[in-house]
C-alpha positions as CSV (number, residue, x, y, z in Angstrom):
1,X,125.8,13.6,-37.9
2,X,123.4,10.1,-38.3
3,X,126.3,7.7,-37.6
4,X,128.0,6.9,-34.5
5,X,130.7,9.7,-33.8
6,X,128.5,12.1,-35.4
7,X,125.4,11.7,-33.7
8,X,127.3,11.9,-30.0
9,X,129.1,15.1,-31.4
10,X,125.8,16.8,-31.9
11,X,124.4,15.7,-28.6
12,X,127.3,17.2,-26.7
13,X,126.4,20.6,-28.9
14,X,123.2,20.4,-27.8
15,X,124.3,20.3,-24.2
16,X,126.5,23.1,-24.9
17,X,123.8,25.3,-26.3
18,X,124.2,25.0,-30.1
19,X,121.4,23.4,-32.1
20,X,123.3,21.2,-34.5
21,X,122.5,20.5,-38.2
22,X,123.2,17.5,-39.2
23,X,124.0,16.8,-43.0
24,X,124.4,13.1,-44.0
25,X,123.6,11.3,-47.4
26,X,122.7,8.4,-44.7
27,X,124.8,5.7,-46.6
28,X,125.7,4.3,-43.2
29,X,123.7,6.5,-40.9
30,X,120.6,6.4,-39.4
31,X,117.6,9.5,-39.3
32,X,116.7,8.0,-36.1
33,X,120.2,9.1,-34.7
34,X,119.4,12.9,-35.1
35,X,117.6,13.8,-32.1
36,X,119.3,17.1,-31.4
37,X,118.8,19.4,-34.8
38,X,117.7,19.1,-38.2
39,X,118.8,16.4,-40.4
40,X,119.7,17.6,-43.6
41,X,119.8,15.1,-46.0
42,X,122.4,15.5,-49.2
43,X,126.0,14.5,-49.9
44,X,129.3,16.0,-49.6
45,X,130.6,15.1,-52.5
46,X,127.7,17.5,-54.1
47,X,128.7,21.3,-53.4
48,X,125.8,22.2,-54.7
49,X,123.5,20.7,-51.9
50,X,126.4,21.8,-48.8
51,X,126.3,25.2,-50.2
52,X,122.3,25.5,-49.8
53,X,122.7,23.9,-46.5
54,X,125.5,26.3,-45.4
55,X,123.2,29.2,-47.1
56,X,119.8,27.6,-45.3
57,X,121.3,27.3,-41.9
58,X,124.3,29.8,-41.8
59,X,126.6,27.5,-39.3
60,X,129.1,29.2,-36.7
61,X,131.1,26.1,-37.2
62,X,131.5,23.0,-39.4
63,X,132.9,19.2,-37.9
64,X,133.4,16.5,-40.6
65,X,133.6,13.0,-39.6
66,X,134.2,9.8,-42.4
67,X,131.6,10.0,-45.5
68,X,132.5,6.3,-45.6
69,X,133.7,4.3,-42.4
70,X,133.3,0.8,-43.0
71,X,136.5,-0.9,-42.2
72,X,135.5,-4.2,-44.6
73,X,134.4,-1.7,-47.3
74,X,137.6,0.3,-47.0
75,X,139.7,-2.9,-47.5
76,X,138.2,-3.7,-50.0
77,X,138.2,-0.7,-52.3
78,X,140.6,1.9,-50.5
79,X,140.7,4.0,-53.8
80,X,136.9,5.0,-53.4
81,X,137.6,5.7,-50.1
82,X,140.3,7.9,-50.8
83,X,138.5,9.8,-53.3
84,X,135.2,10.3,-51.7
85,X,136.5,10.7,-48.2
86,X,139.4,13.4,-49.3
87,X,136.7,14.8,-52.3
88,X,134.1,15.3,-49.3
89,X,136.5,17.2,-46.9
90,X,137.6,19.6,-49.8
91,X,134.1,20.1,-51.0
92,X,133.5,21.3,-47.2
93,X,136.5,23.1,-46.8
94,X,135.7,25.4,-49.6
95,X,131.7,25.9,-49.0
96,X,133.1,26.9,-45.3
97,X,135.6,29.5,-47.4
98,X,132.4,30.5,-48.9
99,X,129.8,30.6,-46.9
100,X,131.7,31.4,-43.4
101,X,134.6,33.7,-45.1
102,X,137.4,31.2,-44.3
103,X,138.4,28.0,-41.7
104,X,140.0,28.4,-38.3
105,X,140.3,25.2,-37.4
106,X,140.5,21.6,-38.9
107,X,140.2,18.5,-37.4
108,X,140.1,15.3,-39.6
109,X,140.1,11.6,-38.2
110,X,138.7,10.1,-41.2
111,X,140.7,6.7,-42.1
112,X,140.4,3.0,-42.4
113,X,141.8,0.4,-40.7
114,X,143.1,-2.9,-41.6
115,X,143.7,-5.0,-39.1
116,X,146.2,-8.2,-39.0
117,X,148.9,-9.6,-36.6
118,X,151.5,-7.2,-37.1
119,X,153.6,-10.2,-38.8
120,X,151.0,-10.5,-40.9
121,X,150.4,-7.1,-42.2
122,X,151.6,-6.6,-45.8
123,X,153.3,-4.0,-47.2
124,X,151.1,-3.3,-50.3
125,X,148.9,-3.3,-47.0
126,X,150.2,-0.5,-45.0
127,X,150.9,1.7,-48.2
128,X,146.8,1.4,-49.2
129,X,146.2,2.8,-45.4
130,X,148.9,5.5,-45.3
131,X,147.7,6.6,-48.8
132,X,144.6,7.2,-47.2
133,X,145.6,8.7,-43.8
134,X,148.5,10.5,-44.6
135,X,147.5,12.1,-48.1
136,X,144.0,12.5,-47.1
137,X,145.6,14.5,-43.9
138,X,147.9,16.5,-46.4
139,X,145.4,17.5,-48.9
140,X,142.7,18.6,-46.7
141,X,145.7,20.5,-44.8
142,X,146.9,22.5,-47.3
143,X,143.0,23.2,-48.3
144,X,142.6,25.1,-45.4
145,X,146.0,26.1,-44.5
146,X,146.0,28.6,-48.5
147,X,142.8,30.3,-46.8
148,X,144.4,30.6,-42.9
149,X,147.4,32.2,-44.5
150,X,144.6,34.2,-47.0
151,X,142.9,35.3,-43.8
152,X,145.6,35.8,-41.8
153,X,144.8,33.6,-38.5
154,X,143.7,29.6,-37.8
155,X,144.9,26.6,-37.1
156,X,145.4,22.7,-38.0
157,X,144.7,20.1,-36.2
158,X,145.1,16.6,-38.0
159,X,143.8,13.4,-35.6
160,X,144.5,9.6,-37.3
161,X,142.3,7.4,-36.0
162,X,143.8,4.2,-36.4
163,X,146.6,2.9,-36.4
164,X,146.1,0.2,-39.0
165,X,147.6,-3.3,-37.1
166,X,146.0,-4.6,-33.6
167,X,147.2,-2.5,-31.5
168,X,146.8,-5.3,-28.6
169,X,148.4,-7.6,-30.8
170,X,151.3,-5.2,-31.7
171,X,151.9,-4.9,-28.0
172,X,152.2,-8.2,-26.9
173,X,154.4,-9.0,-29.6
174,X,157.0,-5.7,-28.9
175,X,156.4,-6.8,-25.2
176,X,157.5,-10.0,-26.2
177,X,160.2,-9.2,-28.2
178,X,161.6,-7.0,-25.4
179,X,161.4,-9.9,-22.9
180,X,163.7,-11.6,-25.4
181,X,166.4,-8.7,-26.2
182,X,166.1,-7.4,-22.7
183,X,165.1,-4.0,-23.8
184,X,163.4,-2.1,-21.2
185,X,161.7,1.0,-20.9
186,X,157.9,1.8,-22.4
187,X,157.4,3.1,-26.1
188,X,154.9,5.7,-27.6
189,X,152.5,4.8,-30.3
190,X,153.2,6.5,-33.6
191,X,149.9,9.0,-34.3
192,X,149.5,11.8,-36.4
């Protein structure tokens, strides 16, 4: 809710009617970006401190967005951000089990992104992003989706944010490369 995706989410709640709580550890946040609820300050990754937040402010709803989002950061240690940004969604998954009585909905665009010229991308590359987005999707997934089936109704929405070469670059060079083959016709983009 203090960063930059966060802090316009809880705006448009405002506008809506809600009064949004905002619970950030502030590792890449700012207090100054809550203007529209409470700041709570704590950390995901301690259940302890979400479950007296979900027990202080009793939420109708719960969005998560990245506990750690910078792209240099993420390249350079994808593990941690595996672990803390997977670790963080569980943790909220199952305070919302508790403290709501189950999940409806999930949406989850937490990634990274490592950008090169798609002829530059590695392998060992792409595997350390899809280890991120795809098992980070599957595991928070699967969270919820044991208490849906539990509670008999919800949802799953899974959103990747990036798509891990330039996209611009990408283009040009598939626009290219049709030019050359003589393929026409326009492609899709690949997102989960």
């Amino acid at each position: 809710g203090a960063g930059y995706i966060g802090s316009h989410a809880c705006k448009a709640l405002a506008r809506a009617g809600f009064e949004p709580v905002a619970f950030d550890n502030l590792s890449t946040g700012w207090a100054e970006a809550v203007k529209w609820g409470p700041l709570v300050r704590g950390d995901l990754m301690d259940r302890a401190a979400v479950d007296a937040a979900f027990a202080r402010y009793r939420p109708v709803a719960v969005m998560h967005f990245a506990a750690l989002s910078l792209v240099g950061d993420s390249m350079a240690d994808p593990g941690r951000y595996w672990r803390v940004n997977v670790g963080s969604a569980l943790n909220l998954v199952e305070a919302a089990v508790a403290g709501l009585g189950g999940v409806d909905i999930l949406v989850s665009n937490a990634g990274i992104q490592i950008v090169h010229p798609v002829q530059d991308f590695s392998y060992a590359d792409w595997k350390k992003m899809m280890a991120i987005h795809v098992d980070g999707a599957f595991l928070t997934s699967r969270a919820c989706l044991k208490h849906m089936y539990a509670q008999g109704r919800g949802g799953s929405i899974i959103l990747i944010a990036e798509d891990g070469v330039d996209s611009l670059d990408f283009l040009a060079h598939r626009k290219h490369w049709r030019a050359e083959s003589g393929q026409r016709g326009s492609g899709a983009g690949c997102h989960g």
